[in-house]
C-alpha positions, 0 to 999 in steps of 0.5 A: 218864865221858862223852866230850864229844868231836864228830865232824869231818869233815876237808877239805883243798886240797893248792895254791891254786886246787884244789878241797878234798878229804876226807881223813878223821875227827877227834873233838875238843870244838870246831872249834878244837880240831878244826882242830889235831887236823886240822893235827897228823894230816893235814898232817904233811908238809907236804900241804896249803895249807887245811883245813876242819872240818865237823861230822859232824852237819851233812852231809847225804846221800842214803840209800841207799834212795833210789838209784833215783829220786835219780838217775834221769836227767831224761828229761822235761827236755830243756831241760837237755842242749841238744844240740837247738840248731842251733850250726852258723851260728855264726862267731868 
Protein backbone atom coordinates (compact mmCIF):
# COMPACT_ATOMS: atom_id res chain seq x y z
CA UNK A 1 0.00 0.00 0.00
CA UNK A 2 1.20 3.37 -1.23
CA UNK A 3 1.13 6.27 1.45
CA UNK A 4 -0.54 9.24 -0.49
CA UNK A 5 -0.17 11.26 2.63
CA UNK A 6 2.07 14.94 2.29
CA UNK A 7 4.16 16.72 4.55
CA UNK A 8 2.98 20.21 6.01
CA UNK A 9 4.80 22.17 7.88
CA UNK A 10 2.64 23.86 10.85
CA UNK A 11 2.68 27.58 11.80
CA UNK A 12 0.80 29.10 14.52
CA UNK A 13 -0.13 33.11 15.89
CA UNK A 14 -0.57 32.50 19.48
CA UNK A 15 -3.01 36.40 19.79
CA UNK A 16 -3.93 38.85 17.08
CA UNK A 17 -0.90 40.97 16.05
CA UNK A 18 2.01 38.58 16.76
CA UNK A 19 4.09 37.05 14.15
CA UNK A 20 3.35 33.24 13.50
CA UNK A 21 5.58 30.68 14.82
CA UNK A 22 6.70 27.08 13.54
CA UNK A 23 5.74 24.67 15.73
CA UNK A 24 6.07 21.52 13.99
CA UNK A 25 5.10 18.68 11.21
CA UNK A 26 1.69 17.25 10.06
CA UNK A 27 1.21 14.71 7.19
CA UNK A 28 -2.08 14.71 5.68
CA UNK A 29 -3.67 14.02 1.77
CA UNK A 30 -4.40 17.95 1.34
CA UNK A 31 -4.33 21.49 3.18
CA UNK A 32 -7.75 20.95 4.45
CA UNK A 33 -7.16 17.54 5.80
CA UNK A 34 -3.78 19.36 6.91
CA UNK A 35 -5.24 22.16 8.66
CA UNK A 36 -7.52 19.68 11.10
CA UNK A 37 -4.76 17.57 11.89
CA UNK A 38 -2.98 20.68 12.67
CA UNK A 39 -5.82 22.19 14.74
CA UNK A 40 -6.51 18.56 16.64
CA UNK A 41 -2.39 18.25 17.42
CA UNK A 42 -1.18 21.76 18.31
CA UNK A 43 -4.18 24.00 19.55
CA UNK A 44 -5.30 21.31 22.05
CA UNK A 45 -5.26 23.84 24.60
CA UNK A 46 -6.44 26.56 23.46
CA UNK A 47 -2.69 27.95 22.03
CA UNK A 48 -3.30 29.50 19.32
CA UNK A 49 -5.49 32.28 17.39
CA UNK A 50 -4.27 31.26 13.56
CA UNK A 51 -2.70 28.66 11.62
CA UNK A 52 -1.04 28.14 8.40
CA UNK A 53 -0.30 25.03 6.65
CA UNK A 54 2.58 24.88 4.26
CA UNK A 55 3.47 22.14 2.14
CA UNK A 56 7.10 20.88 3.08
CA UNK A 57 8.01 20.83 -0.69
CA UNK A 58 7.24 24.46 -1.01
CA UNK A 59 9.97 25.76 1.44
CA UNK A 60 12.66 26.87 0.36
CA UNK A 61 16.18 27.10 2.12
CA UNK A 62 19.86 27.55 1.91
CA UNK A 63 22.31 24.34 2.09
CA UNK A 64 24.38 24.19 4.38
CA UNK A 65 27.34 24.44 1.99
CA UNK A 66 26.48 27.65 1.19
CA UNK A 67 27.15 29.02 4.63
CA UNK A 68 30.07 30.92 4.11
CA UNK A 69 29.26 33.12 1.50
CA UNK A 70 25.18 33.16 2.00
CA UNK A 71 25.82 35.16 4.91
CA UNK A 72 28.74 37.07 4.60
CA UNK A 73 28.16 40.57 5.62
CA UNK A 74 28.12 43.16 2.71
CA UNK A 75 31.20 45.18 3.48
CA UNK A 76 31.26 46.61 0.06
CA UNK A 77 27.48 48.09 0.55
CA UNK A 78 27.94 50.59 2.92
CA UNK A 79 24.75 52.17 1.60
CA UNK A 80 23.08 49.59 3.74
CA UNK A 81 24.08 50.51 7.18
CA UNK A 82 23.97 54.45 7.21
CA UNK A 83 25.75 54.98 10.18
CA UNK A 84 27.83 57.70 7.72
CA UNK A 85 24.90 60.31 7.99
CA UNK A 86 25.72 63.19 9.97
CA UNK A 87 21.80 63.29 12.09
CA UNK A 88 23.41 65.56 14.76
CA UNK A 89 21.49 69.08 12.87
CA UNK A 90 18.24 67.51 13.35
CA UNK A 91 15.66 69.05 15.67
CA UNK A 92 11.87 68.06 16.61
Amino acid sequence: MKNNLNLYEVFIQPKPGLPHQHVGSVHASDSEMALQNARDVYTRREEGRNIWVVPSVHIAANSPEEDGYFFDPANDKIYRAPMFYNTGNIKM
